[in-house]
N, C-alpha and C positions, 0 to 999 in steps of 0.2 A: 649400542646399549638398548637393552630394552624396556619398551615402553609401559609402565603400570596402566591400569586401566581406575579410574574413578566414574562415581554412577552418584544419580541426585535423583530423588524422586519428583516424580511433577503429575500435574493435575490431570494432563492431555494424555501424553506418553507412558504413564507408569516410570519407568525410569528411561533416565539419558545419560548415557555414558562417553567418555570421553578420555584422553590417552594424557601424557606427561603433558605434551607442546601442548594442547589445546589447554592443559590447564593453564599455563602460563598466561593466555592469551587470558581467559576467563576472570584470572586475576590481577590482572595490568588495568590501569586506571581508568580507560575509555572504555573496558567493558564494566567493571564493577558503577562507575557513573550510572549504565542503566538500569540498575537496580533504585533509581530514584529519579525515573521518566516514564509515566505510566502510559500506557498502551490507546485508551483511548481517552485521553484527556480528562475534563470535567466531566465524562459520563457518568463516571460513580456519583453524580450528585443526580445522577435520572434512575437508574441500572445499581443500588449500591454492592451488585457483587464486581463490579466493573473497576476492579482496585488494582488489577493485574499489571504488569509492569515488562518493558523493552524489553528486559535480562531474561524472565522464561519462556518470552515467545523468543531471541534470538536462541536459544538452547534449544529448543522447539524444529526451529529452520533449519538446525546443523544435524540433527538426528535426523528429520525426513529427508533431508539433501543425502544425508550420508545411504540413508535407506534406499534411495532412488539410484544412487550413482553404482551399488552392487548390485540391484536388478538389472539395471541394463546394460550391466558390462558381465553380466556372468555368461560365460560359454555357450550354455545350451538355448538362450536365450539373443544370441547374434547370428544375423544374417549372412551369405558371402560378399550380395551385395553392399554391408557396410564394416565388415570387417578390416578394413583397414583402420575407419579412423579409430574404432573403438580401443583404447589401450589393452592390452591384450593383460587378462590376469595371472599373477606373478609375476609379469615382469616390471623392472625401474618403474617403468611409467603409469603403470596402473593403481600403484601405492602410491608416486607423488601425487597425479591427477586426483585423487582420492581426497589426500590431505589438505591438498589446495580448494578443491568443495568445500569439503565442512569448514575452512577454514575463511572462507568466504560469507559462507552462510552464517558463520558466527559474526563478521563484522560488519554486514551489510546496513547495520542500525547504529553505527557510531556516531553519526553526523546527526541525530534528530535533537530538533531544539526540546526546551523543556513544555511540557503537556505535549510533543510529537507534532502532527499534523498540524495542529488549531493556533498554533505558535505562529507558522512559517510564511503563511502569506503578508507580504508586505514588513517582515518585518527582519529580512535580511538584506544586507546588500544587491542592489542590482546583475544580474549574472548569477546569485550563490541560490544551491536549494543545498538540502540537507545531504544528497547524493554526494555533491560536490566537499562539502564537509569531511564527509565516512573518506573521502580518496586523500584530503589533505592528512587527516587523521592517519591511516595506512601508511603514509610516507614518513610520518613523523618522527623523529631521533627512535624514542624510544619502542616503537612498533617495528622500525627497522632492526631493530637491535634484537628483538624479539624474533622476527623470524628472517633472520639470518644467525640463529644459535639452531637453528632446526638443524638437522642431517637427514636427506639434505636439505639444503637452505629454498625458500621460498621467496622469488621476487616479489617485491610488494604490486607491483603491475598486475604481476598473474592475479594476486586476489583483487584489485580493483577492479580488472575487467570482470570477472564472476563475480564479483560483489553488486557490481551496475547496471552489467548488460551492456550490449552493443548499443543500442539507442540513445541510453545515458551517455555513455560515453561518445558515441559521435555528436551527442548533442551540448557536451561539454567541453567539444574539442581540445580532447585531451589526449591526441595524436597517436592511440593504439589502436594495433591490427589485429582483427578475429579471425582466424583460424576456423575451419567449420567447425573440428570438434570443441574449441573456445566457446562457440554460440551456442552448442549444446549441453555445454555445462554451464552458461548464464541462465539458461533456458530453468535447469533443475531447481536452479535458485529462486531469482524472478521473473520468471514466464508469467506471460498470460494464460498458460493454455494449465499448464503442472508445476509452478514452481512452487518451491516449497516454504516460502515465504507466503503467500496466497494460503495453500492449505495450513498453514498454521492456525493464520490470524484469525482464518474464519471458526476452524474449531476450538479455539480458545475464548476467544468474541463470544463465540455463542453459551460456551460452558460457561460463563462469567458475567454473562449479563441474565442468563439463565432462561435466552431466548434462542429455540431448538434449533429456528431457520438456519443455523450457520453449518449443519452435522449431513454427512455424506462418507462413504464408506472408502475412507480414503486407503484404508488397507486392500482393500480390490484393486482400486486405481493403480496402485503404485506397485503391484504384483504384475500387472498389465504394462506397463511401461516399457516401450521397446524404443530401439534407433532403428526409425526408418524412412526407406527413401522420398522425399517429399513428392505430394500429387499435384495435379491438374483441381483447379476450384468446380468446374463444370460437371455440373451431376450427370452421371452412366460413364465419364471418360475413367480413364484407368490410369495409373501412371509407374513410377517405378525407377525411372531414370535420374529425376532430379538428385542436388545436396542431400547430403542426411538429416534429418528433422528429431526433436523429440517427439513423439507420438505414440499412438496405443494402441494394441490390438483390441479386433474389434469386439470381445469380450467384456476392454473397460470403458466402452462408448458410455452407458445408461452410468456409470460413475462419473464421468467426465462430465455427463449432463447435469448430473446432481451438484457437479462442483459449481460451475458456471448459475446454476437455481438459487443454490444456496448465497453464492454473493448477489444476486438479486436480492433474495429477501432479506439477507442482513443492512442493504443500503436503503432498501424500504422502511423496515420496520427498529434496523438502530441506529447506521451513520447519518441517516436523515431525518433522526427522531428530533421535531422542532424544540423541545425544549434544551437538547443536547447541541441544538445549532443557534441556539439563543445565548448560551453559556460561551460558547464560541467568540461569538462577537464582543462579548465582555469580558472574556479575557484578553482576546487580541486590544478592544477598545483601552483595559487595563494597561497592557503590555507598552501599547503606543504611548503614552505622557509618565510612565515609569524607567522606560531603558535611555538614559543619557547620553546614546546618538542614537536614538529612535530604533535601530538596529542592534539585533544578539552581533557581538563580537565573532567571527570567523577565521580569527587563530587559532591554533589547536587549544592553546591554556586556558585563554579567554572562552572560547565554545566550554572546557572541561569544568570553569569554575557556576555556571548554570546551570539546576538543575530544577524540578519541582517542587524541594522544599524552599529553595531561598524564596520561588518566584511566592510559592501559597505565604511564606514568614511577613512578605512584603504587604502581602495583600490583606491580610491580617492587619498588619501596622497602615496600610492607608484606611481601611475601613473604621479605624476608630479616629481619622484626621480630617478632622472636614476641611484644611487648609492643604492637602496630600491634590495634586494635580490629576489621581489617579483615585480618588475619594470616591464617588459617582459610581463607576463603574466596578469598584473592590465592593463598595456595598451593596450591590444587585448582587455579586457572586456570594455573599456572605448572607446575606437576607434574606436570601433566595426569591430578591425580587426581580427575576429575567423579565424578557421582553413574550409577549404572548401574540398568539395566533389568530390576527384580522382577516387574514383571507387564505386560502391552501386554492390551489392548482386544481382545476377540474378538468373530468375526461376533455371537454368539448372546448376547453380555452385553447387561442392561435397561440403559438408562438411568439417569446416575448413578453406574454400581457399580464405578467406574473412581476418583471421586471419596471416594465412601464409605470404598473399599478402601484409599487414602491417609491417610483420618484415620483407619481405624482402625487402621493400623500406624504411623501416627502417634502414639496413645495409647498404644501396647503396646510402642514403642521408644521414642529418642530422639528428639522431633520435627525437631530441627536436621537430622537424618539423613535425612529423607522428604520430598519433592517431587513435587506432580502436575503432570504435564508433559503441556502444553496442553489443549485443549477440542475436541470437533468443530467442522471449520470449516461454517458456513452453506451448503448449496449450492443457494441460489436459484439461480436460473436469469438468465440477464439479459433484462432485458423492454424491447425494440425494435420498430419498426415497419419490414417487410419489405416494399419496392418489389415488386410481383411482373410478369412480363412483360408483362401486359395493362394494367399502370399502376394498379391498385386494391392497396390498404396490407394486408397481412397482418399478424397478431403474430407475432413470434419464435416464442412456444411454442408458437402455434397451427400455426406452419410447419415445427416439426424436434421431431421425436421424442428427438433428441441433447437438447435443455434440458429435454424432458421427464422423461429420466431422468438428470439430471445427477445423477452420485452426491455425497458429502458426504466430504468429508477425515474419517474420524472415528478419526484413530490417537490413541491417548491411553493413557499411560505412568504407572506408580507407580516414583519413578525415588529411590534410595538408594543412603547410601553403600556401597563396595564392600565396608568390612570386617561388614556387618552384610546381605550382598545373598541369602546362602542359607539365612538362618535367617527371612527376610520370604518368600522363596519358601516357605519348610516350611511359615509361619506361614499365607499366602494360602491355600496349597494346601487347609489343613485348616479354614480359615474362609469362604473363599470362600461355600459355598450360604448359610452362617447371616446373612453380610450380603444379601444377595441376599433372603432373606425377610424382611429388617429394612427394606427400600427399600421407599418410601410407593406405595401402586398408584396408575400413571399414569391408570388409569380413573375413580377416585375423586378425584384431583386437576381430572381436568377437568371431572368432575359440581359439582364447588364453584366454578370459574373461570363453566360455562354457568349458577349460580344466582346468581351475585354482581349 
């Protein structure tokens, strides 16, 4: 039978379209759910165009995944070195492998609590992240049912593995084997380096919060996109022999760097914007003395019946309760009286002293009062193999100085209430060096890490 084609307009893409099956998918209950789980939380109380929501950034992810899995499976664009694994076009396997991307790419966000991210710490069972969620969900009666109506049929495995990634999944030990060409269509989805999750959120993030940092010319990137054989990391070696990798010719290196920039400056200047990481904490603080086992449920119904309006209905109703367990903390998000900024991270602070300086004005105040607001973010570098014009594989870092010195998000906040904010600044101001010589020398730390 063939497949109609349906199209939605969206803010990023212009339109996204999509076939019979995938509707089905779109309109079954764990996806329609994210249409009321917003993308990045309480931001829209910093950011108000930041209202955007799971449902058009997963529609988002299945258009560029889909975009990305016909570049680099199109003929003229394949190697002989990797022509094997590539499914060859027109045949079975290059239309299933197809429909199992985008169809991955559309359920990769099933599992996310309500507000996403800001929900999840601490406030799911031991063992469960939201990953693990999205794979029970995939299994579930009726998502089996779903696609096993396909022609042909799709295991729910296949999309769990491209849904997760190899990482995930070995680190959820949930006993499936990746195939190389398996890891390179994880890769399309949630890579580090290109997946299409990653370039969504940044160009939606930024179109929505109406901050530029997030934009990068991901239609070059993804024209550039090739499967090729992985390198040697050591700069001037060559390589060629390794697995197949996703990576890019070396045309869409200065894109690749722009992508990698631009999530630098969006965790700068929005996922680490302190008042958005103050908001954080009062919600989670909320969420703890309102869900009655302190934990979101992790059955598929129980996960389905939570969304962002029950949680905002609640928080409504305890802010007007001053006998609500959950009073405190709904009226800071309602009042908008967050926790504010006593001390931010300076170039020249060690390691740690951002942390220290928390509990110790944690001890010396009221703890309910004092909040560290985030961590430095990691700024690996993303490690890819680089087509170079002569046909021989370069690494990423071995090719740009750009991942060589990718810097590291490290804004990091001692964040408290406002009526107690210039007596922690006194407080900082005059204890600052004595913590600082209280903090364990990192040189002696890693003298006992190289003797262990």
């Amino acid at each position: 039978m063939t497949q109609r084609l349906h199209e939605v307009r969206d803010a990023v893409h212009v339109f996204i379209a999509f076939d019979d099956d995938e509707r089905t998918v779109i309109d079954s209950r764990p996806f329609q759910r994210l249409r009321d789980i917003h993308q990045l939380a309480l931001s829209y109380l910093v950011y108000p165009g930041a209202s955007h929501k799971r449902f058009e950034h997963s529609l988002g992810v299945m258009e560029l995944a889909g975009r990305i899995y016909d570049v680099v499976t199109r003929p003229d664009k394949i190697t002989d070195d990797v022509r094997d694994v590539v499914p060859a076009v027109g045949g079975r396997d290059h239309g299933y492998w197809r429909s199992v991307v985008r169809m991955a790419a559309l359920c990769h966000d099933l599992g996310h609590l309500p507000f996403s991210h800001a929900a999840e710490d601490d406030l799911l069972p031991y063992g469960w992240d939201h990953e693990r969620i999205t794979r029970e969900i995939i299994h579930s009666d009726d998502m089996v049912a779903i696609l096993g109506s396909f022609r042909p049929q799709i295991p729910p495995d296949d999309v769990v593995k491209l849904a997760l990634g190899p990482r995930k999944v070995e680190a959820l030990r949930l006993g499936l084997d990746f195939t190389t060409l398996d890891g390179i269509l994880a890769e399309m989805i949630v890579g580090d380096a290109f997946g299409a999750d990653r370039m969504d959120y940044l160009l939606r993030d930024s179109l929505h919060t109406g901050a530029v940092y997030g934009r990068f010319d991901h239609h070059r990137l993804i024209d550039t996109l090739r499967i090729v054989p992985s390198a040697p990391r050591e700069a001037g070696e060559t390589g060629g022999a390794g697995d197949p990798e996703l990576g890019c010719e070396r045309g869409g290196l200065y894109s690749a760097e722009a992508l990698a920039l631009a999530r630098y400056f969006m965790f700068a200047q929005v996922y680490f914007h302190p008042t958005r990481l103050a908001y954080n904490e009062h919600l989670k603080d909320f969420l703890n003395a309102w869900l009655e086992h302190d934990t979101f449920p992790t059955g598929c119904d129980g996960h389905l019946s939570y969304s962002d309006s029950r949680v905002l209905v609640a928080i409504d109703e305890a802010a007007r309760d001053t006998a609500h367990p959950g009073h405190p903390h709904a009226r800071r998000i309602v009042k908008r009286d967050h926790f504010k900024v006593a001390y931010q991270r300076r170039p020249e602070d060690p390691p740690g002293l951002v942390a220290a300086l928390t509990e110790q004005v944690a001890g010396n105040f009221e703890a309910t009062l004092v909040r560290h607001g985030a961590s430095p973010k990691r700024g690996d570098p993303p490690e890819f193999p680089v087509r170079e014009r002569n046909g021989a594989s370069t690494h990423s870092v071995a090719s740009s100085d750009v991942f060589k010195r990718l810097p590291v998000s490290a804004d990091e906040y001692v964040l408290v209430d406002g009526g107690v904010r210039a007596e922690v600044e006194t407080w900082i101001q005059a204890n600052r060096e004595n913590v600082i010589q209280s903090l364990p020398d990192p040189a002696e730390d890693h003298d006992k890490e190289g003797s262990q």
